[in-house]
Each structure stands twice: as structure tokens, then as C-alpha cells.
C-alpha positions as CSV (number, residue, x, y, z in Angstrom):
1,X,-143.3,-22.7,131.4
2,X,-142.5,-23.6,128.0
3,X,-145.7,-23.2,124.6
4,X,-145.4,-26.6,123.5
5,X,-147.1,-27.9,120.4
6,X,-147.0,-31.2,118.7
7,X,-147.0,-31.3,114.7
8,X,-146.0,-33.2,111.7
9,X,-143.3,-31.4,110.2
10,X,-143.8,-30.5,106.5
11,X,-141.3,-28.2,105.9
12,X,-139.2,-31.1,106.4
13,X,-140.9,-33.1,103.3
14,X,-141.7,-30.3,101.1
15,X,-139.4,-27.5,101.5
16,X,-138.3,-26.5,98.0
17,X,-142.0,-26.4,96.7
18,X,-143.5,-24.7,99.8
19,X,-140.6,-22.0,99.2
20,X,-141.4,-21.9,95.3
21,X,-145.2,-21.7,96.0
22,X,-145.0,-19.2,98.4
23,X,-142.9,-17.2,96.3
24,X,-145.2,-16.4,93.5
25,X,-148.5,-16.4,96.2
26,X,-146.2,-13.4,98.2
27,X,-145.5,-11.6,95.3
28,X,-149.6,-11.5,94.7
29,X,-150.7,-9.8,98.0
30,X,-148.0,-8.2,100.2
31,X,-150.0,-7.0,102.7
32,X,-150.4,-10.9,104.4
33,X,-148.3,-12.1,106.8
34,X,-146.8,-14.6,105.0
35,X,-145.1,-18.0,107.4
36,X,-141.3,-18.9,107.2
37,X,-141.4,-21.6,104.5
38,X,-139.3,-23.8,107.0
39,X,-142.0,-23.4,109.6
40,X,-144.9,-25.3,107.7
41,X,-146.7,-27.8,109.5
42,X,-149.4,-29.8,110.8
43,X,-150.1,-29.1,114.3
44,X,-151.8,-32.2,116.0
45,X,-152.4,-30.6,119.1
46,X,-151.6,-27.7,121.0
47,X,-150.4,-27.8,124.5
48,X,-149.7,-24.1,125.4
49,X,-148.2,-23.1,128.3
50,X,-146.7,-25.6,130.1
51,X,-144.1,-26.5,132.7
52,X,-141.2,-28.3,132.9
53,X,-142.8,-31.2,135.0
54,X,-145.4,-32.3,131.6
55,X,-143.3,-32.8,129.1
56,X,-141.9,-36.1,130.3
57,X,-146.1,-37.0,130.1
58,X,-146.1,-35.9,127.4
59,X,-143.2,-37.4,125.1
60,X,-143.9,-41.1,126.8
61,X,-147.6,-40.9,125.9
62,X,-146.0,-39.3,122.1
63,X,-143.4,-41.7,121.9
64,X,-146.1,-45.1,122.9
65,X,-148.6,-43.7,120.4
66,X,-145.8,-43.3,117.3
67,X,-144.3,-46.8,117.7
68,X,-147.5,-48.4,116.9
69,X,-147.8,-46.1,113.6
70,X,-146.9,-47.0,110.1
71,X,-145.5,-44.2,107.8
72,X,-147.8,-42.8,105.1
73,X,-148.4,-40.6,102.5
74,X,-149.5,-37.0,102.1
75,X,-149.2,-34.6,99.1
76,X,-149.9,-30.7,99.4
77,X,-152.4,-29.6,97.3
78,X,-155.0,-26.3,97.1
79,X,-155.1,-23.3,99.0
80,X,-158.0,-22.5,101.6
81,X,-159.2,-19.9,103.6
82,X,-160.3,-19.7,107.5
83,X,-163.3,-18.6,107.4
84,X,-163.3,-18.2,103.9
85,X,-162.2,-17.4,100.7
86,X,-164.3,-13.6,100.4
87,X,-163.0,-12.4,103.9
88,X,-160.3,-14.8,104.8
89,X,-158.1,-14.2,108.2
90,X,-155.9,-17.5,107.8
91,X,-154.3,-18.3,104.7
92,X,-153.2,-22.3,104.1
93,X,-152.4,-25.2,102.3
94,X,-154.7,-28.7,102.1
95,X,-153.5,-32.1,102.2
96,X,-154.1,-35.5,100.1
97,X,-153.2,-38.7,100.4
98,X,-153.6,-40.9,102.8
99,X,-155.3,-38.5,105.0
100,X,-157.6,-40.7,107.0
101,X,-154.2,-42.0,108.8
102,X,-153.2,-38.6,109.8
103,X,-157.2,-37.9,111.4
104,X,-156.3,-41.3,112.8
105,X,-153.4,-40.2,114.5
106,X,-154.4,-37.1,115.9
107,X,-157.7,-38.4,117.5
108,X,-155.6,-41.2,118.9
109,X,-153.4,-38.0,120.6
110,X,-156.4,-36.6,122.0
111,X,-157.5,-39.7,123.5
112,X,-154.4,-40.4,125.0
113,X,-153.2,-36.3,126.1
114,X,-157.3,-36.9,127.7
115,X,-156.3,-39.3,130.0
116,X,-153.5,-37.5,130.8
117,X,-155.2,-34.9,131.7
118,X,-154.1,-32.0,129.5
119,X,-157.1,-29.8,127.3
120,X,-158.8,-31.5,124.2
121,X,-158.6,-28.9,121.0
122,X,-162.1,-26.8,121.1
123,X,-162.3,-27.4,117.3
124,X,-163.0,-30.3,115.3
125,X,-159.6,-31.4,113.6
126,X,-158.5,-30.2,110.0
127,X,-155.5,-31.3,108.6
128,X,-153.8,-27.9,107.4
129,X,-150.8,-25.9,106.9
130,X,-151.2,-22.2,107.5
131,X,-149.2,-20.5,105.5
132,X,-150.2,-16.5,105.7
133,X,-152.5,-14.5,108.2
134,X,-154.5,-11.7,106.7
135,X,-154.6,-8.7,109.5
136,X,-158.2,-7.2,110.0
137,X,-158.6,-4.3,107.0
138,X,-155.1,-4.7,105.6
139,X,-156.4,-6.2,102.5
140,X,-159.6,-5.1,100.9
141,X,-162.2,-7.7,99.7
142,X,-162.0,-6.4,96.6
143,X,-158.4,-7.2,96.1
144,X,-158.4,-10.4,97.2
145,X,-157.2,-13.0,94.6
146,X,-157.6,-16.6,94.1
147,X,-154.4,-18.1,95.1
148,X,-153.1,-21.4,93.5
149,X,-150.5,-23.7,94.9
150,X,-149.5,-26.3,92.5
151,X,-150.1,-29.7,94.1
152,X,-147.3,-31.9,95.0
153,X,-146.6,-35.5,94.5
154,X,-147.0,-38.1,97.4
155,X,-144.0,-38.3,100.6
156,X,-143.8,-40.5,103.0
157,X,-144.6,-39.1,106.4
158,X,-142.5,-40.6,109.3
159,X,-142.2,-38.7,112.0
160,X,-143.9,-36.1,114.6
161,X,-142.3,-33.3,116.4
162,X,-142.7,-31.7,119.7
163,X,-141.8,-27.8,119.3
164,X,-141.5,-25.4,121.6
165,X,-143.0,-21.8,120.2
166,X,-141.0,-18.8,121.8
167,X,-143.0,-15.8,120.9
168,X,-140.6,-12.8,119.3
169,X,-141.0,-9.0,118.1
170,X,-139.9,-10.5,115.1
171,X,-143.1,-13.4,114.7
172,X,-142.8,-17.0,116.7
173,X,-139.9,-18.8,116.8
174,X,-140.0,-22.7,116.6
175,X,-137.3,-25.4,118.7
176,X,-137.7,-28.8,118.0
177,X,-137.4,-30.8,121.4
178,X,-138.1,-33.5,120.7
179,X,-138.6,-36.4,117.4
180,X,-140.9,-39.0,117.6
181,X,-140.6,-41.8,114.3
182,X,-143.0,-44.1,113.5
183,X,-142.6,-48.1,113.4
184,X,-141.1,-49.0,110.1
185,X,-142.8,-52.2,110.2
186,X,-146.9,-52.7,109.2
187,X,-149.1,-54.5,111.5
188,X,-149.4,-57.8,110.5
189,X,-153.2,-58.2,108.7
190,X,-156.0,-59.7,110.5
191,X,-157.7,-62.8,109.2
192,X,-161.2,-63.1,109.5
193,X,-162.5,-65.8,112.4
């Protein structure tokens, strides 16, 4: 059995500013749990557990999807909180840009893994990078600061990852099995009838 996940790979796009920005939000509050600046990303949907035998499913229905996908753009931008700022538990960066294409995409993997058979997500989708988890008690409300990340100018996103997560005493560890790019080309647009 393998913990699979699919996720657009940020770290890839934005690794010198997600390693500057989290080097002056560390410094802030020590106590978090602070993500691998190379491990930020977007997960689309997570498999968990599973064997061998799925992932050919699960790259062909992947791979079909991301061909039909043009590349867009995405910026990083503020912090937010899970479940919120007073008490927060996850720590993680928003998005801009052209996010309706990214809610696009993940709801069009969810309709596909569906048919396949494999779990829908039990929450509603929110684009986000988590970047720190905040261990029950470790931090008092009190201390708990506003953190700012200083936005960062448009990329072009063109490609999702499959990852396999191998749980470690040091924290998870991520291997990329497989890359899936998206067509290069736009649709061509549709005239009206």
C-alpha cells in the first residue's frame, strides 16, 4: 500500500519566496511546526492508502484530465488560519490569480476519481498551502501574532504531481511518482450559434 496524494506543486514555482517568507514567519513563533519550504503545495485530492493495483487508474484518469488543461496563473498571497486566526491549528498560505481554473480542475478530479470509484474529499475544496501546524497548547492565544507573507507576482502553473507521502520520525516525506503537464495549446473559442 502506498499514501498517495495528487497536488500542484508550488515549491516548484515559488521556492525562493516561500523560503524567504517562511524565514522571518519562523523566527516569529517557534513553537509551530513549521513545513519544508520545498514541500509546499496544493493538494487536489487525497487518495490515502492505496495499493499497487490503483495507481495505473489513477495516473490514466490524471493524465486524460491534464491534457485537456491549459496553464494558468496563480500568485501567493496572505496568510490564513484553519479554524482561525485566535486559536489556529493549521498555519497556510492563500492563492490569487486565476483561481477559478484551479477549483475547475480539482472538481473535474473528483468527478472523474468518482467514477473510478476511489473517496470524494469530506470537505468542500480550498485552494491552500499549509505551511505550519500549531500543536494543541504549544502556543498560547495570547501570543499569537498576525503573520504576513508578502504576496508574490503571477507564475504560470503547468503541471500536477502524484506524490507518494512515507510517514517518518522525522515528519512526512514526499516522492514524486509521477508528472502530469498540461496541453500547451488553448481550446479553440466557441462561436455563438
Amino acid at each position: 500500500m502506498r499514501r498517495v496524494f495528487l497536488a500542484l506543486p508550488l515549491a516548484e514555482y515559488f521556492l525562493s519566496e516561500i523560503t524567504s517568507g517562511l524565514d522571518r514567519i519562523r523566527s516569529q513563533i517557534p513553537e509551530v511546526k513549521w513545513e519544508r519550504p520545498e514541500k509546499i503545495h496544493i493538494t487536489l485530492h487525497f487518495f490515502g492508502p492505496e495499493p499497487d493495483s490503483s495507481l495505473p487508474q489513477i495516473s490514466k484518469a490524471a493524465g486524460d484530465l491534464t491534457r485537456k488543461i491549459c496553464p494558468f496563473n496563480l500568485s501567493l498571497k496572505d496568510v490564513g488560519y484553519f479554524p482561525d486566526s485566535r486559536k489556529p491549528r493549521i498555519i497556510w498560505l492563500d492563492v490569487g490569480g486565476e483561481t477559478q481554473k484551479i477549483f475547475a480542475l480539482q472538481g473535474e478530479l473528483e468527478k472523474n476519481f468518482a467514477r473510478l470509484g476511489f473517496p470524494s474529499e469530506s470537505r468542500s475544496f480550498h485552494p491552500h498551502a499549509t505551511i505550519g501546524r500549531v500543536k494543541e497548547g504549544r502556543v498560547p492565544e495570547a501570543r499569537f501574532p498576525q503573520l504576513a507573507f508578502p504576496s508574490t507576482s503571477l507564475r504560470r502553473m503547468d503541471r500536477i504531481v502524484l506524490y507518494q507521502s512515507r510517514l517518518e520520525s522525522t515528519g512526512s516525506q514526499y516522492e514524486i511518482l509521477e508528472t502530469f503537464r498540461f496541453s500547451q495549446i488553448a481550446p479553440p473559442e466557441r462561436k455563438p450559434a
